[in-house]
DSSP file (Angstrom, degrees, kcal/mol; ACC not computed):
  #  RESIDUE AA STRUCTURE BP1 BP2  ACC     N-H-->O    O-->H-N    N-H-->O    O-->H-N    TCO  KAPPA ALPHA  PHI   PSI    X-CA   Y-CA   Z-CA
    1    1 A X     >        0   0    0      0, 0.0     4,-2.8     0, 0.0     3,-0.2   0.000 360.0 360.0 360.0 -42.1   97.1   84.1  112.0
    2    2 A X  H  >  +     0   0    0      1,-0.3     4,-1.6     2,-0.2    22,-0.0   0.764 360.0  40.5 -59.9 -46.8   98.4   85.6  115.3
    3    3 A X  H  > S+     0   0    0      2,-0.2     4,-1.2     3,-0.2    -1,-0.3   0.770 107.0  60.0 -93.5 -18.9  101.1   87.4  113.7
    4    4 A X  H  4 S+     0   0    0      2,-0.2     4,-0.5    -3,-0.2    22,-0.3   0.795 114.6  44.3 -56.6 -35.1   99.0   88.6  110.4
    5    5 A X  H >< S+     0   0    0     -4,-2.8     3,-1.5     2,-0.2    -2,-0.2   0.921 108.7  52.1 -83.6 -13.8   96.9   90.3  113.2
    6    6 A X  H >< S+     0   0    0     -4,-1.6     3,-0.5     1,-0.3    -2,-0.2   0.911 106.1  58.4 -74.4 -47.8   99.8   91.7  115.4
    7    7 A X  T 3< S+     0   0    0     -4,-1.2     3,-0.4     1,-0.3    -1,-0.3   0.477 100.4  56.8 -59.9 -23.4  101.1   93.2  112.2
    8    8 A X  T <  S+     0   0    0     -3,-1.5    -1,-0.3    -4,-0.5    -2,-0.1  -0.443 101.1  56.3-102.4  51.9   97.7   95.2  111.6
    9    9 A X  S <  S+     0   0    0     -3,-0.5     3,-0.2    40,-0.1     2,-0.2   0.245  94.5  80.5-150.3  -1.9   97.8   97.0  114.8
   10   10 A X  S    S+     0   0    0     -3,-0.4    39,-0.4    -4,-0.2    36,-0.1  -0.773  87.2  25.1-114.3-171.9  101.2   98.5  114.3
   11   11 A X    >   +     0   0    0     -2,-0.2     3,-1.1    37,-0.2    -1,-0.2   0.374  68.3 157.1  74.6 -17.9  102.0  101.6  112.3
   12   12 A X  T 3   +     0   0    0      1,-0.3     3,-0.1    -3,-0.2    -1,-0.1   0.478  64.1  63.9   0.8 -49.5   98.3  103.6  112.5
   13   13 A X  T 3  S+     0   0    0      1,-0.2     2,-0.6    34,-0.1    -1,-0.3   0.783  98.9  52.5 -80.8 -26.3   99.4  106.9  111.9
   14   14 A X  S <  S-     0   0    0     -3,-1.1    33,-1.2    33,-0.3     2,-0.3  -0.915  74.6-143.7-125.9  89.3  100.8  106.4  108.2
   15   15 A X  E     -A   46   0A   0     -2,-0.6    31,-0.3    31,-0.2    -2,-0.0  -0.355  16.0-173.6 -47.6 128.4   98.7  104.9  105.7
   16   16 A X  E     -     0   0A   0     29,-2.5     2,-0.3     1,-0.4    30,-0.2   0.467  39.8 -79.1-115.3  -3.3  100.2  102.7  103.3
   17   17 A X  E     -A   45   0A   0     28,-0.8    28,-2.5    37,-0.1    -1,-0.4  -0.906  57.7 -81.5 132.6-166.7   98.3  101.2  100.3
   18   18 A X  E     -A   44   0A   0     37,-0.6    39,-0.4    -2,-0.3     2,-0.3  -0.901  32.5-164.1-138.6 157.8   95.8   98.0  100.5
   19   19 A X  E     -A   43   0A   0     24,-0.6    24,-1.9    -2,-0.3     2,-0.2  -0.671  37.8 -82.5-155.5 153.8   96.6   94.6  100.5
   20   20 A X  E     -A   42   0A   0     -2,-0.3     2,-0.2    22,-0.3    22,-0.2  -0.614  55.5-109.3 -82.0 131.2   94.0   91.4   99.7
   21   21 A X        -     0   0    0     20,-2.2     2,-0.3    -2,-0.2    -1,-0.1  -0.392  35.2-166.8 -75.6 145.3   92.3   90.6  102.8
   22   22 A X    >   -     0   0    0     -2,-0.2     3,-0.7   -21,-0.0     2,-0.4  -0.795  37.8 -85.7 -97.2 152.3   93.2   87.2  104.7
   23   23 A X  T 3  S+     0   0    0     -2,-0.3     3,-0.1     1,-0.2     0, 0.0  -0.899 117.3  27.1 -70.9 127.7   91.1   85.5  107.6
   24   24 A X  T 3  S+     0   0    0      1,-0.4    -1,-0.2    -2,-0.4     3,-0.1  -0.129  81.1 139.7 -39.8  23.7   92.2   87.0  110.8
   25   25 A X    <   -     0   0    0     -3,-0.7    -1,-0.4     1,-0.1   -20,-0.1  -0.057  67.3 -96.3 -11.4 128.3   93.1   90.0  109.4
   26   26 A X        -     0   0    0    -22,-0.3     3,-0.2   -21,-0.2    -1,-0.1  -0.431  27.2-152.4 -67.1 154.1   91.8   93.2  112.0
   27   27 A X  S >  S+     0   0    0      2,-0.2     3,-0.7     1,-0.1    -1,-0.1   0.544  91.0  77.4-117.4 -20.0   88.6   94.3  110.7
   28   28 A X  T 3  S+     0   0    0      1,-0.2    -1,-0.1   -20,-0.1   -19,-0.0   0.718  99.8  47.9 -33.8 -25.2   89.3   97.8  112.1
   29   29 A X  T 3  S+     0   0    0     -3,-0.2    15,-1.8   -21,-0.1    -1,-0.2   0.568  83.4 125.9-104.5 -22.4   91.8   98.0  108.7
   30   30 A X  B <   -B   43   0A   0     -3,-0.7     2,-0.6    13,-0.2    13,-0.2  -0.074  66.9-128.1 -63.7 162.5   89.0   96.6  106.1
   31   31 A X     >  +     0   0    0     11,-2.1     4,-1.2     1,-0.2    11,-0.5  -0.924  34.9 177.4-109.9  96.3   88.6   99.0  103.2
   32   32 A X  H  > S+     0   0    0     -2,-0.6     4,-3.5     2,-0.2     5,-0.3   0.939  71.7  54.2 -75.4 -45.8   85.0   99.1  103.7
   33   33 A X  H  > S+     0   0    0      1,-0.2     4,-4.8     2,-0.2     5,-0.4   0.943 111.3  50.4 -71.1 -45.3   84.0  101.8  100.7
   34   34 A X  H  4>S+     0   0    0      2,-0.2     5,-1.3     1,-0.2     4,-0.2   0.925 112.1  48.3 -42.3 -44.8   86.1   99.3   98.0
   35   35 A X  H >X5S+     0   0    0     -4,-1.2     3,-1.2     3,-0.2     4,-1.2   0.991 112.5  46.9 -66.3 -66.5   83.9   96.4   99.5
   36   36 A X  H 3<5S+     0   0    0     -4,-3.5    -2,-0.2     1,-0.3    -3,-0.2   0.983 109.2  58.3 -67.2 -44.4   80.6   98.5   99.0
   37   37 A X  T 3<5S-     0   0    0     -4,-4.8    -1,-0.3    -5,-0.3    -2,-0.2   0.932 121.4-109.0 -45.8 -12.6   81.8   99.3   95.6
   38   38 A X  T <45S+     0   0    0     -3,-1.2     2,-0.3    -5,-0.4    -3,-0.2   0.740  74.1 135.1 106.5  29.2   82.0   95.8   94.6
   39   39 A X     << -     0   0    0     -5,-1.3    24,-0.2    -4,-1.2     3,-0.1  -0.607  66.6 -76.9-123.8 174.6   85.7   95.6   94.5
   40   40 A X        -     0   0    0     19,-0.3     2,-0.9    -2,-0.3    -1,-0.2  -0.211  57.7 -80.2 -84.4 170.7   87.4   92.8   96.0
   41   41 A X        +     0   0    0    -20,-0.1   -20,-2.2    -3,-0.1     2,-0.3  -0.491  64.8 163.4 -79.6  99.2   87.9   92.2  100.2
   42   42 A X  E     -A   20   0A   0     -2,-0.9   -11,-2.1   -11,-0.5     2,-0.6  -0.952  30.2-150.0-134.0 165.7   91.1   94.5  101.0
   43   43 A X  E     -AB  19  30A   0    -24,-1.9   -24,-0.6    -2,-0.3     2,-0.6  -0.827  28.5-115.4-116.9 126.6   92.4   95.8  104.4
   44   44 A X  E     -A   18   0A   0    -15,-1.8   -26,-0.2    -2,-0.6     2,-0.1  -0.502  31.8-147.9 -89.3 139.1   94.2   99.0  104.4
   45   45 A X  E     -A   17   0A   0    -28,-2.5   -29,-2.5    -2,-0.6   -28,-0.8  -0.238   8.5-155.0 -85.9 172.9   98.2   99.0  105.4
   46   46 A X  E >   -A   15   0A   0    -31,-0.3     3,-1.9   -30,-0.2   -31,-0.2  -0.907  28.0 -76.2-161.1 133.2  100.1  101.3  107.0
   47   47 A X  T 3  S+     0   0    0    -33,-1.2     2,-0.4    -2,-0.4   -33,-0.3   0.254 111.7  16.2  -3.3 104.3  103.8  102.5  107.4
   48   48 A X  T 3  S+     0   0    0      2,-0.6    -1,-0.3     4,-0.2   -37,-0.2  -0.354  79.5 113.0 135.9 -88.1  105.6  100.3  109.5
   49   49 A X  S <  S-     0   0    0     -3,-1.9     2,-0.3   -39,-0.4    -2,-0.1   0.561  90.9  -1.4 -16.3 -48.4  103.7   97.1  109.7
   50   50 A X        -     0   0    0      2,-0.2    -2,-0.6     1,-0.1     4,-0.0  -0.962  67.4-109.0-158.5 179.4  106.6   95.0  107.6
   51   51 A X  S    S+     0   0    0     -2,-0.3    -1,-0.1     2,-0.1    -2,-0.1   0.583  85.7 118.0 -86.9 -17.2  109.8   95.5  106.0
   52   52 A X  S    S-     0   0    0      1,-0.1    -2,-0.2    -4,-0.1    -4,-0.2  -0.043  73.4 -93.7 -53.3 158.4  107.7   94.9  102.7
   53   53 A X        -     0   0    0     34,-0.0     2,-0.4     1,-0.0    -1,-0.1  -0.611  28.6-128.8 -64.8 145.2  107.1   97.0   99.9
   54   54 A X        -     0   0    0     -2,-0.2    34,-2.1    -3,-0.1     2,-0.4  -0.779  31.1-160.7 -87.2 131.4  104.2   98.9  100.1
   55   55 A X  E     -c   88   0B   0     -2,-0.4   -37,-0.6    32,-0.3     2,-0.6  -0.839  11.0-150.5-124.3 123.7  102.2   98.0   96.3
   56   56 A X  E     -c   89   0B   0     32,-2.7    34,-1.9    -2,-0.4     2,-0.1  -0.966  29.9-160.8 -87.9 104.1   99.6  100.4   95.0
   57   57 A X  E     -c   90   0B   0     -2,-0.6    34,-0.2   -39,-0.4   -39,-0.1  -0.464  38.8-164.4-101.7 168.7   97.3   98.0   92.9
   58   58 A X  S    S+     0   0    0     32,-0.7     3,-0.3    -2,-0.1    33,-0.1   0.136  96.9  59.5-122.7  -9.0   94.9   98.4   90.3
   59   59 A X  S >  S+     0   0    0     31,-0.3     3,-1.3     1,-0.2   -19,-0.3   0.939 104.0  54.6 -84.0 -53.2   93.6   94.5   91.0
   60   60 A X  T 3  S+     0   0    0      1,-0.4    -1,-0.2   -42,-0.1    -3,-0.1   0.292  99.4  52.1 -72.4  -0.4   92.8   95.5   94.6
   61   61 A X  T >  S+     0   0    0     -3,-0.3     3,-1.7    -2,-0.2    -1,-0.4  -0.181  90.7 153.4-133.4  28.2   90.6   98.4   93.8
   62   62 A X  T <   +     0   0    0     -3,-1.3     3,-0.1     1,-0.3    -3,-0.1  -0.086  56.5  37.6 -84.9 136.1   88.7   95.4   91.4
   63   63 A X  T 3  S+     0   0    0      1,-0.4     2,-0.3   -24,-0.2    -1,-0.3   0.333  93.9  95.3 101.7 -30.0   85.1   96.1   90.9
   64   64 A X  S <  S-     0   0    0     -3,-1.7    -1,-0.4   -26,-0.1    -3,-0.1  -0.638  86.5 -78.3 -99.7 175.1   85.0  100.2   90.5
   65   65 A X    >>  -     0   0    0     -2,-0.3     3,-1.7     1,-0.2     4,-1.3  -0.326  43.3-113.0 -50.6 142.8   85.1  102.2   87.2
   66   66 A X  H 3> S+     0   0    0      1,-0.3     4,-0.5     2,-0.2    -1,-0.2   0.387 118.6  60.3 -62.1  17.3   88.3  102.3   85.8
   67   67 A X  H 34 S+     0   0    0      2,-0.2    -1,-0.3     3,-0.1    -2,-0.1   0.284 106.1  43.4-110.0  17.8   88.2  106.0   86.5
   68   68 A X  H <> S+     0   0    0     -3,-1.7     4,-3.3     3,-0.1     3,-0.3   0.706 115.2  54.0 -97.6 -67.3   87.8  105.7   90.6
   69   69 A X  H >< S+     0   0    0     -4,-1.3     3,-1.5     1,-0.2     5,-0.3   0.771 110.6  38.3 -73.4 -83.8   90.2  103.2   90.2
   70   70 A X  T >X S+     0   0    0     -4,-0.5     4,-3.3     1,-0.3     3,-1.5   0.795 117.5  60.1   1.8 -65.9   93.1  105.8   88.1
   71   71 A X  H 3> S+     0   0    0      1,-0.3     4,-1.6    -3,-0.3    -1,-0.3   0.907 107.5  37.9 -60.2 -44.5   91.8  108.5   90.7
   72   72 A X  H << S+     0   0    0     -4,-3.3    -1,-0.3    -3,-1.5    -2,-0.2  -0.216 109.0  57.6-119.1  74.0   92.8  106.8   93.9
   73   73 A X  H <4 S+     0   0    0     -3,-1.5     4,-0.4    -2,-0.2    -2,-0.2   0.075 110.1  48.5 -82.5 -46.5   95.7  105.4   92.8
   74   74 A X  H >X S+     0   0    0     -4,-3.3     4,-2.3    -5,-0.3     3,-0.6   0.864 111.6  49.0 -62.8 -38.2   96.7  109.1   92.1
   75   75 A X  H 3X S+     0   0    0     -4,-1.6     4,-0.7     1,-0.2    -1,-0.3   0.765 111.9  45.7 -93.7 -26.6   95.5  110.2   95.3
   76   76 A X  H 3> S+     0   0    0      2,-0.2     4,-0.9    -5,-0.2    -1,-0.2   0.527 111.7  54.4 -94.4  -5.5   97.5  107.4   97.2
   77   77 A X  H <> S+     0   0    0     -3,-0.6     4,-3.7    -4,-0.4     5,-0.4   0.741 113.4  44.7 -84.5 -46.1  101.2  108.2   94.8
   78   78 A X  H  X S+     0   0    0     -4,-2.3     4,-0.9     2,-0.2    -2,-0.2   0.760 113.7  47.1 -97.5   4.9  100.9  111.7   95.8
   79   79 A X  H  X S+     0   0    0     -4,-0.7     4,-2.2    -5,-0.2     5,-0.3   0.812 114.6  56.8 -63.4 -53.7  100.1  110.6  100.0
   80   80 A X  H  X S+     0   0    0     -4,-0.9     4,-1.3     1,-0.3     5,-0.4   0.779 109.1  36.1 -57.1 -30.7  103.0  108.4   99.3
   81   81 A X  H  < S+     0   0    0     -4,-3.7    -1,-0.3     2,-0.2    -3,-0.2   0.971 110.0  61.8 -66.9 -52.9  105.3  111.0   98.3
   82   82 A X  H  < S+     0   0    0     -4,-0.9    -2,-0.2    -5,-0.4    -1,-0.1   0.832 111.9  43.3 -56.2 -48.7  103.9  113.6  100.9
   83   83 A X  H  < S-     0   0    0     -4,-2.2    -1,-0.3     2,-0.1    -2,-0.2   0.987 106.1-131.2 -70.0 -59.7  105.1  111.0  103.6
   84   84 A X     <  +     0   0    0     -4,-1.3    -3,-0.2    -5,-0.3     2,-0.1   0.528  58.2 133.9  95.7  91.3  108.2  110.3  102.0
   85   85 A X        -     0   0    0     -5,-0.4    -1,-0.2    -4,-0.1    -2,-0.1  -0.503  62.0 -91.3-175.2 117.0  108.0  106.6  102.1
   86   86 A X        +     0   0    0     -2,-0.1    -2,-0.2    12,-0.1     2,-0.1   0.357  50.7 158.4  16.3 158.7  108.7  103.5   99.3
   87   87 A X        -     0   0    0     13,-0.1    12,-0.9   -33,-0.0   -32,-0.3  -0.124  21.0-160.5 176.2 124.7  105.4  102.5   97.2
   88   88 A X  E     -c   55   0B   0    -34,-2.1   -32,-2.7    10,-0.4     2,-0.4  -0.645  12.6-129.0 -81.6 169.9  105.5  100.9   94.0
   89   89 A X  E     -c   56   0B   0     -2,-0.2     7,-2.7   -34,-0.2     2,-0.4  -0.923  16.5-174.2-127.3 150.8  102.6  100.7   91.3
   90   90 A X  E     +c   57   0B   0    -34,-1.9   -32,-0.7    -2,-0.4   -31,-0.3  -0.676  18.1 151.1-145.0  95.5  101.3   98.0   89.7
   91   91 A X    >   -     0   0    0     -2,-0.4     3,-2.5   -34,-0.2     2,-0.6  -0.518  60.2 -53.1-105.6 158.2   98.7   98.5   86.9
   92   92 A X  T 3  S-     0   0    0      1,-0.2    -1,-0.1    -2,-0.2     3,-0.1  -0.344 122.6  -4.6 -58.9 118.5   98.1   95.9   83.6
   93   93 A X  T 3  S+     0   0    0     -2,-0.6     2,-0.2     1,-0.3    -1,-0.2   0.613 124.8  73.6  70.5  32.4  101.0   95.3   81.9
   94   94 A X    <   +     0   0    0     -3,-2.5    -1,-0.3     2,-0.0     2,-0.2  -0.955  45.9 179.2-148.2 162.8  103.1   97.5   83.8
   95   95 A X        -     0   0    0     -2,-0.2    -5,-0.2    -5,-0.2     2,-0.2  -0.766  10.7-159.0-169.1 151.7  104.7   97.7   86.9
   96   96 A X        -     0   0    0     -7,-2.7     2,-0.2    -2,-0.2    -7,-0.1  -0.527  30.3-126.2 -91.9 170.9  107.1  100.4   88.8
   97   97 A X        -     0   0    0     -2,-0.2     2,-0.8    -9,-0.1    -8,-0.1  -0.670  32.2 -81.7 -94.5 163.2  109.0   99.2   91.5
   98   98 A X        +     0   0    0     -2,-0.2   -10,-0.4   -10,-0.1     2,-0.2  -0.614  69.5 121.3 -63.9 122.6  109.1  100.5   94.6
   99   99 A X        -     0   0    0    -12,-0.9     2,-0.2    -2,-0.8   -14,-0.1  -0.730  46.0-131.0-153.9-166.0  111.5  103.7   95.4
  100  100 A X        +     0   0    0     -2,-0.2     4,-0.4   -14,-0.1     2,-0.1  -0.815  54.5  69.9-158.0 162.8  110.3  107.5   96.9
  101  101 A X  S  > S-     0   0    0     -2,-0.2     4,-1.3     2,-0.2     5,-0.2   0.008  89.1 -60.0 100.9-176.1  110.9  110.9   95.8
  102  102 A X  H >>>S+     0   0    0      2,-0.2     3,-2.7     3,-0.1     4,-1.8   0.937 128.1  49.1 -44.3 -85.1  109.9  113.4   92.6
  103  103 A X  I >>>S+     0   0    0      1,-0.3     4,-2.5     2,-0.2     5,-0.7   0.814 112.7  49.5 -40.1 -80.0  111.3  111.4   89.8
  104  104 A X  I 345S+     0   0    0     -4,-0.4    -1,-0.3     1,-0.2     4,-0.3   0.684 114.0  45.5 -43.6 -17.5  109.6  108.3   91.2
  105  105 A X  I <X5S+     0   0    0     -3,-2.7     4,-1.5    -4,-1.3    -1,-0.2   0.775 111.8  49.3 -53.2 -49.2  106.1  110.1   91.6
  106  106 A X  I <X5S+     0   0    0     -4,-1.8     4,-2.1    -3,-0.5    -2,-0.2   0.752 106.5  54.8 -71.6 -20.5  106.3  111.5   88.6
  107  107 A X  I  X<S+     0   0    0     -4,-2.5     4,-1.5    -5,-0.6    -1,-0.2   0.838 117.5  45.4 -64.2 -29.0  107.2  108.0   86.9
  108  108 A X  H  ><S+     0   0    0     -5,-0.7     4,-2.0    -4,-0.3     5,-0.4   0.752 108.3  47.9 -95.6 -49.0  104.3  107.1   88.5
  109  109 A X  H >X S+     0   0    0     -4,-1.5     4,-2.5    -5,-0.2     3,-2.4   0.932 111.1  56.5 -36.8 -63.1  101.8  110.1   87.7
  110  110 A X  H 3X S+     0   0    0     -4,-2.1     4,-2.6     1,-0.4    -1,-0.2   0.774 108.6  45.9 -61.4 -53.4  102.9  109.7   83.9
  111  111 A X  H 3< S+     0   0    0     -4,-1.5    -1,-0.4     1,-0.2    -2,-0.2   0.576 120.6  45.1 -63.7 -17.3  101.8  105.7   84.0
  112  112 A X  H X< S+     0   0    0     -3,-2.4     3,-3.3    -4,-2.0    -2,-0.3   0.978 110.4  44.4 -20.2 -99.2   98.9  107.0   85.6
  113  113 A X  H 3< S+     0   0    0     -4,-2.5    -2,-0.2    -5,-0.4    -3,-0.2   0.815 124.0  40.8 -58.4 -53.8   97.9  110.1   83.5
  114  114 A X  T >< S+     0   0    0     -4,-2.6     3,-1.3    -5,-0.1    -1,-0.3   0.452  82.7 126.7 -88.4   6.9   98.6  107.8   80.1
  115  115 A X  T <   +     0   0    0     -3,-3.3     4,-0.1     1,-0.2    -3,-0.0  -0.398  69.9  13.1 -52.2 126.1   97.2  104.7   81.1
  116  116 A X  T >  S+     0   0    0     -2,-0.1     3,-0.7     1,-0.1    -1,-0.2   0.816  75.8 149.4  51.6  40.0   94.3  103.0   78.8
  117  117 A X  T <  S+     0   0    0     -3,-1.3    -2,-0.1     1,-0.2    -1,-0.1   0.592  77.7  27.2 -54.5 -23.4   95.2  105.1   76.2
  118  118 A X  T 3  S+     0   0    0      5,-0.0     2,-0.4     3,-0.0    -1,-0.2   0.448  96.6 108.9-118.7  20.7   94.3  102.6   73.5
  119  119 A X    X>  -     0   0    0     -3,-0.7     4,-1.0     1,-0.1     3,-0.7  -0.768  55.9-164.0-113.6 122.1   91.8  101.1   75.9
  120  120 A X  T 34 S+     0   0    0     -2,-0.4    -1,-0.1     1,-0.2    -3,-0.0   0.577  91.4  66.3 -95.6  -4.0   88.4  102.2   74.2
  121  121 A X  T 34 S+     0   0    0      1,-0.2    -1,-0.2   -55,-0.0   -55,-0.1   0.321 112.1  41.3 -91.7  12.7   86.6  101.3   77.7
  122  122 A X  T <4 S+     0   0    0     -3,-0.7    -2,-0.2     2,-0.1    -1,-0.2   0.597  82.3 136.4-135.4 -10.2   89.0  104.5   78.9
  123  123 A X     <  -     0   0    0     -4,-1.0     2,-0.1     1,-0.1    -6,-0.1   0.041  58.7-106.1 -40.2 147.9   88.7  106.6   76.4
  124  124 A X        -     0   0    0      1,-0.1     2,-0.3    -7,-0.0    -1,-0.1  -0.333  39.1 -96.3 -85.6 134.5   88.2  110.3   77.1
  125  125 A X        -     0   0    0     -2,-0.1    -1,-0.1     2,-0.1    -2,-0.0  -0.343  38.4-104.7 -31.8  97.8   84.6  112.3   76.6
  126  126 A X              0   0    0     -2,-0.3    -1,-0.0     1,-0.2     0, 0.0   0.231 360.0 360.0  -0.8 155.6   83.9  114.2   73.5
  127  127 A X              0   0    0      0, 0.0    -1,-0.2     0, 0.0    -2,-0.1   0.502 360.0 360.0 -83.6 360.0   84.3  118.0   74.5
């Protein structure tokens, strides 16, 4: 426990994705607006904090629409690139591995952008 919390007090400045909460977990890191959605207990990570990969999930964001979910995935691939730092993505039935730069962003945009194409709960609005 001691060392799960020593591990969410370093790193600050660099946000890194969200991770499934644990019990003595800093509560300074919960991802409080996921929680009020309904989405499952997770603590946001940051740069730094372990030699692990940092994972963008689509489980972790569980309990909003799948379009808040799509949307800040997107918004946390293109902070990951702006930093210049690892992230993999890990949606149903796919999953990227971690790496950095353009090609990986875009690898990642593209599983994004085309995601639950044949998903009729994602389908796009009449115009």
């Amino acid at each position: 426990m001691a060392e799960a919390a020593s591990r969410d007090l370093a790193g600050d400045e660099d946000f890194a994705g969200l991770r499934a909460y644990a019990p003595g977990m800093a509560l300074k890191h919960m991802a409080w607006k996921v929680l009020a959605r309904g989405g499952e207990a997770a603590v946001q990570s940051y740069a730094g904090e372990t030699g692990e990969p940092q994972w963008l999930d689509w489980d972790l964001l569980g309990g909003l629409p799948p379009e808040e979910r799509l949307s800040q995935l997107c918004l946390w691939v293109i902070d990951g690139d702006a930093q210049r730092r690892p992230y993999g993505l890990r949606l149903p039935g796919r999953e990227i591995g971690p790496a950095a730069g353009a090609p990986h962003r875009r690898a990642c945009l593209r599983a994004l952008a085309s995601f639950g194409g044949a998903d009729p709960g994602l389908s796009r609005r009449p115009p």
